[in-house]
Structure formats: structure tokens, C-alpha cells
C-alpha positions as CSV (number, residue, x, y, z in Angstrom):
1,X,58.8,81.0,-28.1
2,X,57.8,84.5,-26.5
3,X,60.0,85.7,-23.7
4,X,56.4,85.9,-22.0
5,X,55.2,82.6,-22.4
6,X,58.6,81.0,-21.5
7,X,58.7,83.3,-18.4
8,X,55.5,81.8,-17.3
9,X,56.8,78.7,-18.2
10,X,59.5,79.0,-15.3
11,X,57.2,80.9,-12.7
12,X,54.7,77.7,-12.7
13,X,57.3,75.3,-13.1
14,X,58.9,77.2,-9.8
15,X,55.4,77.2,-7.7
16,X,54.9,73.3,-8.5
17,X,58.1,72.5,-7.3
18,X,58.6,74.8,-4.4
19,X,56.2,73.3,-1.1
20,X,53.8,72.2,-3.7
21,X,52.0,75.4,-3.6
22,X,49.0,74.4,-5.2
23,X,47.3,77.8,-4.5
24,X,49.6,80.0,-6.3
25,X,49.5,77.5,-9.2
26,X,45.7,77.5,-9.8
27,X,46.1,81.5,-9.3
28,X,48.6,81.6,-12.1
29,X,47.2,79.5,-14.3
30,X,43.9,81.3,-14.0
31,X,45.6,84.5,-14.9
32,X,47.0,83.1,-17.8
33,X,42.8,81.9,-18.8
34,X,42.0,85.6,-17.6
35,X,44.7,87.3,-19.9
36,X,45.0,85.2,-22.7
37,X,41.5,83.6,-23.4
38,X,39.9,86.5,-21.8
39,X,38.1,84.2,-18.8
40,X,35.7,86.6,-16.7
41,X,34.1,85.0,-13.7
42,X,34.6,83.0,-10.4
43,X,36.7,79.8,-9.5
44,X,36.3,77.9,-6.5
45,X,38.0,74.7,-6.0
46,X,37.2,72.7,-2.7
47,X,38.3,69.2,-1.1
48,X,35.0,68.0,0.6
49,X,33.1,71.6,2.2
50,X,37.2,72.9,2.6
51,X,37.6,75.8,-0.1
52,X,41.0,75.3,-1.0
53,X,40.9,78.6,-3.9
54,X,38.5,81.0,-4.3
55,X,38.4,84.4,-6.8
56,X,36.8,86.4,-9.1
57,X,37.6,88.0,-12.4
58,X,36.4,90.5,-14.7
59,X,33.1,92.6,-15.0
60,X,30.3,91.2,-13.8
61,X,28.5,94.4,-15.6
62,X,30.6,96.4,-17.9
63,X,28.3,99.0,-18.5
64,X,28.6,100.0,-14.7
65,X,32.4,98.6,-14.3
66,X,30.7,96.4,-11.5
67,X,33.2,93.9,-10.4
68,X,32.6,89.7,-10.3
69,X,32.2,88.9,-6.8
70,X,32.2,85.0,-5.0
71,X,28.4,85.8,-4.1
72,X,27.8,86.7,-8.0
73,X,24.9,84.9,-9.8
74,X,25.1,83.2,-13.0
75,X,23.1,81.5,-15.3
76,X,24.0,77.6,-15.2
77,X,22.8,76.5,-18.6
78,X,22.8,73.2,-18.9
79,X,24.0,72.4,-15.8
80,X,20.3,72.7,-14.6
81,X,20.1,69.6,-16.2
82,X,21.7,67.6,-13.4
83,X,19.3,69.0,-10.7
84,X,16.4,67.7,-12.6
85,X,17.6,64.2,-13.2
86,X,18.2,64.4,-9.1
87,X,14.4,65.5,-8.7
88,X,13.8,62.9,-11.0
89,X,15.3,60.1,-9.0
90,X,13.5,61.5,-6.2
91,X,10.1,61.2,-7.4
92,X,11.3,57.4,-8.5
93,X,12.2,56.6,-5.3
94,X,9.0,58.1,-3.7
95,X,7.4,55.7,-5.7
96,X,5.2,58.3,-7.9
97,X,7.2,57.2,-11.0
98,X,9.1,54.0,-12.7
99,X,12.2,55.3,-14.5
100,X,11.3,52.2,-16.9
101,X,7.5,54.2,-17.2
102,X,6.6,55.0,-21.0
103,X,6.6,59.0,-21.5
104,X,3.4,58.6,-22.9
105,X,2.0,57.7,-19.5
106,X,2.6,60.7,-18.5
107,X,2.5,62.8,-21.9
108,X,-0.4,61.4,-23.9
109,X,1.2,63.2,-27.1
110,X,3.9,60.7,-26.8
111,X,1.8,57.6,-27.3
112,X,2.1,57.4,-30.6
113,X,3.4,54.6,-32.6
114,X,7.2,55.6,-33.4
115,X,7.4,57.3,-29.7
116,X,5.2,54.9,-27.5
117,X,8.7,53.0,-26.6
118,X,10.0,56.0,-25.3
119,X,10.8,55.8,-21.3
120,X,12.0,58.1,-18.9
121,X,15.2,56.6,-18.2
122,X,15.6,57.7,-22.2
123,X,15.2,61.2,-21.2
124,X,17.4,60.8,-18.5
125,X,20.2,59.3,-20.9
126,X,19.6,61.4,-23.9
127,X,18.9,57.9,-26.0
128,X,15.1,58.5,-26.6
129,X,15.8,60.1,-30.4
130,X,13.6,63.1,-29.5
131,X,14.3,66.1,-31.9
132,X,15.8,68.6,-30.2
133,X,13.6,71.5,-30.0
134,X,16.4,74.3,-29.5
135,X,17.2,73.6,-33.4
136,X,13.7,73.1,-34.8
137,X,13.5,76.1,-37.3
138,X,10.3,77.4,-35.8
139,X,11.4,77.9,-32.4
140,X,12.7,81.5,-31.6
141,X,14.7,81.6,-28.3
142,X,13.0,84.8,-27.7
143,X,9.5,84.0,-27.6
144,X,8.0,82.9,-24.5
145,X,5.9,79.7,-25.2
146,X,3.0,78.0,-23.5
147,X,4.3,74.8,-21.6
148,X,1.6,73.0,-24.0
149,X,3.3,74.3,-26.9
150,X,6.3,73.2,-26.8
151,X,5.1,69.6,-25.7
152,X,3.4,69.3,-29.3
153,X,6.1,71.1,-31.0
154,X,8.6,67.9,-29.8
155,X,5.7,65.2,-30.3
156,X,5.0,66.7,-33.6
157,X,8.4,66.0,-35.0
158,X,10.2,63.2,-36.2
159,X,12.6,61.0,-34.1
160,X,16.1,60.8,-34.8
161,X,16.4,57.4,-34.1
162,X,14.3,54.9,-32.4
163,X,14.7,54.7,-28.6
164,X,17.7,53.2,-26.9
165,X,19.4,52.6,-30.2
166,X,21.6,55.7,-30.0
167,X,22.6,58.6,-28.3
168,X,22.3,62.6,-28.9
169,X,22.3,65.0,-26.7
170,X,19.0,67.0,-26.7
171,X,17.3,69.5,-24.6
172,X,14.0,68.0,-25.5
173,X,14.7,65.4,-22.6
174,X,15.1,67.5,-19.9
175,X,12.7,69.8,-20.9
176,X,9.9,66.8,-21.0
177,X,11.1,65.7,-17.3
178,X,10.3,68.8,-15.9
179,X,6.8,69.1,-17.1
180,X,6.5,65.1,-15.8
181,X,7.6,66.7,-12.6
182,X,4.9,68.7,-12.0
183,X,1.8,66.5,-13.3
184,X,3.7,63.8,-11.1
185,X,4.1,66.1,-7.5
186,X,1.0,68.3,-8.6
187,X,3.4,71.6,-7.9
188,X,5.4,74.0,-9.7
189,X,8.6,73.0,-10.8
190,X,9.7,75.8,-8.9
191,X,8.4,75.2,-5.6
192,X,9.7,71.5,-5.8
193,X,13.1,72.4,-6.7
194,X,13.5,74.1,-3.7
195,X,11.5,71.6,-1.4
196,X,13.7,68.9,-2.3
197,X,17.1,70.4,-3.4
198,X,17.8,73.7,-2.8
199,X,16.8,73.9,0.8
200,X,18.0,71.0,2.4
201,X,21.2,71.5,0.7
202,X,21.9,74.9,1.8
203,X,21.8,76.7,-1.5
204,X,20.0,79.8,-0.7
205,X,21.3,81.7,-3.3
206,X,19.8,79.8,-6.2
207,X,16.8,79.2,-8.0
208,X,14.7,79.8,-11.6
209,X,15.7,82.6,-13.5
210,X,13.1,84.2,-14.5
211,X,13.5,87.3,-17.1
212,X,11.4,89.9,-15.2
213,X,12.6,89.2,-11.9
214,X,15.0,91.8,-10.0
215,X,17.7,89.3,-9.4
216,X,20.5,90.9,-6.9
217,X,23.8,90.0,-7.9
218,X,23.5,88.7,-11.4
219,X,26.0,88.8,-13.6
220,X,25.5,90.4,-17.0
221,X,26.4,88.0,-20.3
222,X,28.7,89.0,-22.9
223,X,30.6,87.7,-26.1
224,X,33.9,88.1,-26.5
225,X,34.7,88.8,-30.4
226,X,37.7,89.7,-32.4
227,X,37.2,93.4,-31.8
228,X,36.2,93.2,-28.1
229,X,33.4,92.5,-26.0
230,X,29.7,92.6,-26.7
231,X,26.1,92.2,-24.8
232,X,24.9,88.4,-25.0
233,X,22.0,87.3,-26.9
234,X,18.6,88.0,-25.1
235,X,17.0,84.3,-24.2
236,X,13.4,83.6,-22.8
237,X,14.5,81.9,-19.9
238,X,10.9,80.4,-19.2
239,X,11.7,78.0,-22.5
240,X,14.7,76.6,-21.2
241,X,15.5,72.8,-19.2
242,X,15.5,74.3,-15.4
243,X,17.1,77.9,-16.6
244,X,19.0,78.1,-13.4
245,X,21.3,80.8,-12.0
246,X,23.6,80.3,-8.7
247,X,26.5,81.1,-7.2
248,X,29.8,79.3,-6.5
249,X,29.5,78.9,-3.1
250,X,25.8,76.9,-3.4
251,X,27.2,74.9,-6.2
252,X,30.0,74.0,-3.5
253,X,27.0,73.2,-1.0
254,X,25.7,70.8,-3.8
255,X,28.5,68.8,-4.9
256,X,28.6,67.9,-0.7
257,X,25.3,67.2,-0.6
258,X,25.5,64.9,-3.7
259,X,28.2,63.2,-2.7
260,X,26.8,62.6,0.9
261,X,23.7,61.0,-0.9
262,X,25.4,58.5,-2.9
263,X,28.1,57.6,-0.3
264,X,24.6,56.3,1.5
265,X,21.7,56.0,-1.5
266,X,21.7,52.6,-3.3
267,X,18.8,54.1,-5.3
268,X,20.7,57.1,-6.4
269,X,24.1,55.1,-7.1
270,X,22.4,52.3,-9.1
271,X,20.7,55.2,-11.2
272,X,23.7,57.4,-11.8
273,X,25.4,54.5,-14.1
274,X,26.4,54.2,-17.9
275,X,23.5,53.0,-19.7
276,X,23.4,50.1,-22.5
277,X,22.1,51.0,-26.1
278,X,20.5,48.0,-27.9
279,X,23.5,47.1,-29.5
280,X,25.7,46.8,-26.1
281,X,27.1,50.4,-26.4
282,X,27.7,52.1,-23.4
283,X,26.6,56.1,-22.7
284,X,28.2,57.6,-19.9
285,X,25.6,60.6,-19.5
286,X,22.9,60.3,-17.0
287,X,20.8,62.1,-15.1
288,X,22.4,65.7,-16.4
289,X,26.1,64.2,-15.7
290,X,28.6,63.1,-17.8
291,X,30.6,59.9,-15.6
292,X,34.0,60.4,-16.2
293,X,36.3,57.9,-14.6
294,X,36.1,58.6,-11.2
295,X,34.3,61.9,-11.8
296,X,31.0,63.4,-12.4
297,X,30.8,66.7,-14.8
298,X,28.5,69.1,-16.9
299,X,29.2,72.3,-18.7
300,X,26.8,74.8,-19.4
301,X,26.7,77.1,-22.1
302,X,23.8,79.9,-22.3
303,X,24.1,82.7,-24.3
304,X,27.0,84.6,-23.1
305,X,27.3,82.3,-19.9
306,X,30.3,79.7,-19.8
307,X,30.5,77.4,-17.0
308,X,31.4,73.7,-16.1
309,X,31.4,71.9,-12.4
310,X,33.8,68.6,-11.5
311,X,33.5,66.5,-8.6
312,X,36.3,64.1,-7.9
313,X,34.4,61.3,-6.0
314,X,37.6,59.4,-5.3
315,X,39.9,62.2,-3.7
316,X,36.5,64.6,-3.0
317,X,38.0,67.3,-4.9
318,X,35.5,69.8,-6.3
319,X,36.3,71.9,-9.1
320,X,33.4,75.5,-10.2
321,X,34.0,77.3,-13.2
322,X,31.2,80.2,-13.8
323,X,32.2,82.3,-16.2
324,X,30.0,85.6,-17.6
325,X,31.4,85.1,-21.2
326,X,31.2,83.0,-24.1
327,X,35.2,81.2,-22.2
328,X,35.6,78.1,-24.6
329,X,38.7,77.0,-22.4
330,X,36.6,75.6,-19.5
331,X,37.7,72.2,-20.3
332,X,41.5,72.2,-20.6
333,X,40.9,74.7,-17.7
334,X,39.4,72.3,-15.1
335,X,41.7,69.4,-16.2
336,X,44.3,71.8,-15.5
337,X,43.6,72.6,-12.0
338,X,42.6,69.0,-11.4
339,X,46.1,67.7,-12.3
340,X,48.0,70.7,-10.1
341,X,45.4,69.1,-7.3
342,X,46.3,65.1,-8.1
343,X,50.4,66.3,-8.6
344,X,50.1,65.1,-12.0
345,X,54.0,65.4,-13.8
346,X,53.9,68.9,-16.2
347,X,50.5,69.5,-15.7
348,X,51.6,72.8,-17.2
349,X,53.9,72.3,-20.0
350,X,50.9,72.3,-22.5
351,X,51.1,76.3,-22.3
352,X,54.6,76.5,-23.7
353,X,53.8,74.1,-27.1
354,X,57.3,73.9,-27.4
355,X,56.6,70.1,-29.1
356,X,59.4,68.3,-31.9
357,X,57.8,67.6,-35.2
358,X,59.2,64.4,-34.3
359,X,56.4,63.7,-31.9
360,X,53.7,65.3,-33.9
361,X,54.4,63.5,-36.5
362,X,53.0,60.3,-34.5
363,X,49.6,61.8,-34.8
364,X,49.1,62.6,-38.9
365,X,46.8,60.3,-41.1
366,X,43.8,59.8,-42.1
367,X,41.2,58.5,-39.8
368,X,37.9,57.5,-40.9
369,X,34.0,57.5,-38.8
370,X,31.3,56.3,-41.1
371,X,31.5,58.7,-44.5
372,X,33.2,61.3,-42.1
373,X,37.4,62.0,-42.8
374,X,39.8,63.7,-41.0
375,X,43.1,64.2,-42.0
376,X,46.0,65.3,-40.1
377,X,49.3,66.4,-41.7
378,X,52.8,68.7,-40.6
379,X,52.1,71.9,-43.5
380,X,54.5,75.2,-42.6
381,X,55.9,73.4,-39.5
382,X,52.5,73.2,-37.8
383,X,50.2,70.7,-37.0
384,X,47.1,70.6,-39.0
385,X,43.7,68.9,-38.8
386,X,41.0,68.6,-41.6
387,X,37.6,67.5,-40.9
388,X,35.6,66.3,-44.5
389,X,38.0,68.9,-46.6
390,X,37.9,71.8,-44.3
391,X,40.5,73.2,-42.7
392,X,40.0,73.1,-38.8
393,X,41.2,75.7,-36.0
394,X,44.6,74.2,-34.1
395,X,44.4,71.6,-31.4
396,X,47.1,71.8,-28.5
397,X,48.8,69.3,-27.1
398,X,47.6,69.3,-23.8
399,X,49.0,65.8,-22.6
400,X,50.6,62.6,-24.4
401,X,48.2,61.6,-27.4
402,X,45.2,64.2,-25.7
403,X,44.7,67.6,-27.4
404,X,42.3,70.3,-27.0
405,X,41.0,73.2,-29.2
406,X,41.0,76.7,-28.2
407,X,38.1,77.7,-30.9
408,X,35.4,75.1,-29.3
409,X,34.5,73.2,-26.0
410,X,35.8,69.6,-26.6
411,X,38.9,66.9,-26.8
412,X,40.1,64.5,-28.9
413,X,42.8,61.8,-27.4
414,X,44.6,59.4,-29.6
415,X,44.3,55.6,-29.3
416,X,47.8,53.2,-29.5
417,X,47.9,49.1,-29.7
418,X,50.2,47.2,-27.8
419,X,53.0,48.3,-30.3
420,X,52.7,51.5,-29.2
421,X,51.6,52.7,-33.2
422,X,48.5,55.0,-33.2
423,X,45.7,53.4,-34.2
424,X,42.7,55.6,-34.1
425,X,41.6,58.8,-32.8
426,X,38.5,59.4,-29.6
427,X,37.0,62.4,-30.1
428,X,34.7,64.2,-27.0
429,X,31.7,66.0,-28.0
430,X,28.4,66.1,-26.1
431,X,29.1,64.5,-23.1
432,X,30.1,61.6,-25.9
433,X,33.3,59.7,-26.8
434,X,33.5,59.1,-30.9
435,X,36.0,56.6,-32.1
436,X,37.8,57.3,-35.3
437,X,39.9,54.5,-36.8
438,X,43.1,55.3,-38.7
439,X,43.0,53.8,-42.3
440,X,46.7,55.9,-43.4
């Protein structure tokens, strides 16, 4: 082990155990994100409207040296999503929808034959099988397309699967519900994203991001290579599912507002559930969150924007990550903070990987999903994961039997019997849990 990382090692080990500092602890560990993974943006971690940490990191503009401030904005990505399932239930409960209404009611391109089963509570639980447009080969994220246009474009093209028989996470959805929104209300998406979210919640620094708008404040977006740092991809906002930007602080205002409503909304509590494929499954996504035990969460990658928000319904905790860089650590990040919060044993050890063979050893075979292998084996003293053949980057140990990779946004966790013998292998991807069964 480096004389650094065991150094850091001691210094958290010393602020957990010293008046439970949990402050200094989330500051450390966030300079560790900042120096080793290169993390530029804002944290702000709250219980109920009580900031408990707040800071910035990084440029916000490295052509101009300009600072990340608290008030920065960001892009959210996909975490626009969860405000338009919320505008969604509002226009259910206002009675100008059914979630159980076919999309073709409202989308006559959508009548056909192999989509006319297709409902809006699909959309909201990415099981409708709509191709996602994002990754049909003639869409070009720079283009700015008529609303029409990309309506036929996903009507055009083939399901994945019928509705309600699977799930796949799709931008197609959200993009649909946002265009139902308006031939619903009879307004902009805009206007009716403030009139029902933004303003009684008290975000007044958020809103559509529109390209040729003169946005104060924004953050610039950048990818972080091997040889340093370059200028993100340009995107046509207009063409993305709510293409929001906002700052910490609003999202802060949100997460209590949210919670408020479904401490008191039936409506909004009996629609933020798991939801049952055809063959009993349950999804945990819905309504642009993922329903973690206990927790609601989203990430939100965008071209050079990295970001993720966590609200602990149970102890009220609320954890915003909005980074200004392609950060693929957001996850271990936000579980890290959240177990320094909860007083969780070691929350920190995972830094050190200072792991026996022994107990690696647990964790190799071969585990099977369908005609998809991975193997995992000890080679040169190191743990090592192959996935159909090829050689995957390394997953940490993060917790017992849960590991994380510091190449991509996700988690796999290992499943024991009553024995105590690894059985089988969850992996997390997409807001998804796949279950791998050992077979060696």
C-alpha cells in the first residue's frame, strides 16, 4: 500500500471516531473523489431543509479559470426525468389523463397494431419496448428536430419487446410524456414546469436549457481523458427528455417539497411503486426514480455533465452530487457519504483495498445470464472479471460481497444461501438489478 493511501486511511478512520465528525468526513472523502477521480463540481448533503455540507470543486469554466460556485448551474440529464413523471402524476390526478390511458390516445402514431397496448404508466416504467431514439442510427445529437419528427421517428421503429413484458431503460418514454403534456394542459412544457413545479417549490434557479439562451452561472462541460481535460460534446438540448439545468440549492428545495407531498399524497405514493411485468417481475423505476430500499435516486449523465441526487425517506437525509465532468464515481460516492451519515462500521475501508486473497477468493467462478458468461478468477494476485471473453476494468470491494467499478457508473453485489456459499452474482445497471447464477 502507498504511504498516501494508508495515511488517508488513518486521517478518516481518526474523524469517524473522534465526536463523529461527519463534516470533516464527507470533506475528506470528497477530496479524495476530487484528487484521485478528478470530481469537479458541488456537494450538498441535507437532513430535511438543514444543510449539513455544502462545497464546490474545480472549474466551472477552464477557459476563464472561473471557479464552481453553490449557486452554479448544471445540466441534470436524466434527472429531468423525475420532474416529468411528477407533472405527469399531476395531470393524472387533475383528472386530464388515466396513467392506464393507451399512448395512442394521445399520439395517434402509436395506434398501430404492435404499439396500440402501449400505456402511459409504460412510459413512466420504461416497460413499453419503445426503441430508444438516442441510439437510432439516424439521429444526430446535434441537429435540432421538429417535435413531430421525432414522434414518427420512435413510431416508425420496431419495439423491443411487447409492452409490460420487460424492462429497458429508454429516453423514448420520457420524451413521449412531455409532448402528452402539452396536448393534455394545452401549454408549453416550459410554462407548465414552472406553474406546477418549479414555483411552488422554491426553485428559482432552474428551468429548460435552452442552447441560445444567456444562462448566468452555467457551468461549462468537460471530459476528463488520459492526457487531461477536454471541452464536452456539443448537444441540441431542445431534443432531449426535460434538458434541465439547476443548482444544488433548488434541487435541495425539491427533495423537501417531494417528500412533503408523499408524507400527505395517496395519489402520488400509490403511483411512485415497483411495477409488475407480465410474468410477476418487479421494476423498481418509476416516474424518473429508481426505489431503492428506503430511498429514491436518479443519476444523470449529459455530455460532459455527471450528477446523481438521493433522498433517504426514512432518516430524511438528502444527498446532491452535480458534477461538470464526465465523474464515473458518483455512485460509490453517494453510498459513501450516506454510510458516514447512517454510522455505518468502515464505511471507508474500501479506499485502502487492502483485501486477503483469502476472501477474494469467495467471489471467483463462473456465473451464467442467458448465453451471457462472466468469469471471475485470482491471475497476478489480483482479482479479475471477464464478461463473454473479454477482459473487464477492476471492481473494488466496496462492502462485503458489493463491488463497484471505477471505469463505469454501476454495481454488482454477490448473492449467498443459507450456507453462507456464493451462489450468484446481482448486477446494477440502468436503474435495473440482473441476477447472474453461479454454474462453477
Amino acid at each position: 500500500m502507498k504511504r498516501r493511501s494508508l495515511s488517508l486511511i488513518l486521517i478518516f478512520s481518526h474523524l469517524l471516531s473522534s465526536a463523529q465528525n461527519k463534516t470533516n468526513a464527507i470533506d475528506s472523502v470528497l477530496n479524495y473523489m476530487h484528487g484521485k477521480y478528478f470530481f469537479d463540481g458541488v456537494v450538498l448533503v441535507a437532513k430535511k431543509d438543514s444543510v449539513m455540507y455544502k462545497k464546490a470543486f474545480g472549474l466551472a469554466n477552464r477557459d476563464w479559470k472561473i471557479e464552481n460556485r453553490m449557486d452554479t448551474k448544471f445540466r441534470l440529464g436524466s434527472m429531468s426525468k423525475q420532474f416529468i413523471g411528477f407533472l405527469t402524476i399531476i395531470l393524472a390526478e387533475e383528472g386530464r389523463l388515466k396513467l392506464t390511458d393507451p399512448l395512442g390516445n394521445w399520439l395517434p402514431e402509436f395506434s398501430i397494431t404492435d404499439k396500440k397496448n402501449i400505456t402511459i404508466q409504460n412510459l413512466l416504467t420504461h416497460t413499453s419496448g419503445i426503441y430508444d431514439y438516442t441510439d437510432m442510427p439516424d439521429f444526430n445529437s446535434m441537429v435540432l428536430y421538429p417535435e413531430d419528427s421525432l414522434v414518427k421517428m420512435m413510431a416508425s421503429h420496431a419495439l423491443n419487446f411487447p409492452p409490460s413484458e420487460k424492462y429497458s431503460y429508454s429516453n423514448s418514454n420520457f420524451y413521449l410524456l412531455t409532448v402528452i403534456a402539452e396536448k393534455v394542459s394545452g401549454k408549453k412544457f416550459e410554462d407548465l414546469l414552472k406553474e406546477k413545479i418549479l414555483i411552488p417549490a422554491g426553485m428559482n434557479n432552474s428551468g429548460i436549457d435552452h442552447n441560445d439562451n444567456i444562462l448566468t452561472n452555467r457551468a461549462s462541460p468537460y471530459i476528463h481523458t488520459t492526457s487531461g481535460f477536454i471541452n464536452g460534446e456539443y448537444i441540441q438540448m431542445d431534443n432531449v427528455a426535460g434538458g434541465m439545468y439547476s443548482t444544488a440549492f433548488d434541487l435541495l428545495n425539491w427533495s423537501v417539497f417531494i417528500q412533503k407531498k408523499l408524507a400527505r399524497d395517496k395519489f402520488l405514493k400509490s403511483t411512485l411503486q415497483p411495477f409488475r411485468l407480465t410474468d410477476g417481475t418487479l421494476i423498481i423505476y418509476s416516474c424518473g426514480w429508481c426505489l431503492m430500499p428506503g430511498q429514491l435516486m436518479h443519476q444523470g449523465h449529459i455530455n460532459g455533465f455527471a450528477n446523481q441526487i438521493s433522498i433517504d425517506t426514512i432518516n430524511h437525509h438528502t444527498i446532491i452530487i452535480l458534477s461538470n465532468d464526465n465523474f464515473k464515481q458518483l455512485y460509490v460516492t453517494g453510498k459513501t457519504i450516506s454510510s458516514i451519515l447512517n454510522k455505518d462500521k468502515n464505511p471507508l475501508n474500501w479506499i485502502s483495498q487492502k483485501i486477503p486473497l483469502t476472501v477474494m477468493n469467495e467471489y471467483t467462478g463462473i456465473y451464467v445470464m442467458g448465453k451471457d458468461s462472466v468469469w471471475s478468477k485470482i491471475e497476478n494476485g489480483e482479482f479479475t472479471t471477464y464478461y463473454n471473453g473479454h477482459q473487464l476494468p477492476p471492481w473494488l470491494l466496496f462492502i462485503k460481497d458489493e463491488f463497484f467499478s471505477t471505469a463505469s457508473e454501476g454495481n454488482i453485489v454477490y448473492i449467498r444461501n443459507k450456507e453462507g456459499r456464493v451462489t450468484g452474482v446481482n448486477s446494477f445497471d440502468n436503474y435495473h438489478w440482473d441476477e447472474w447464477k453461479k454454474v462453477r
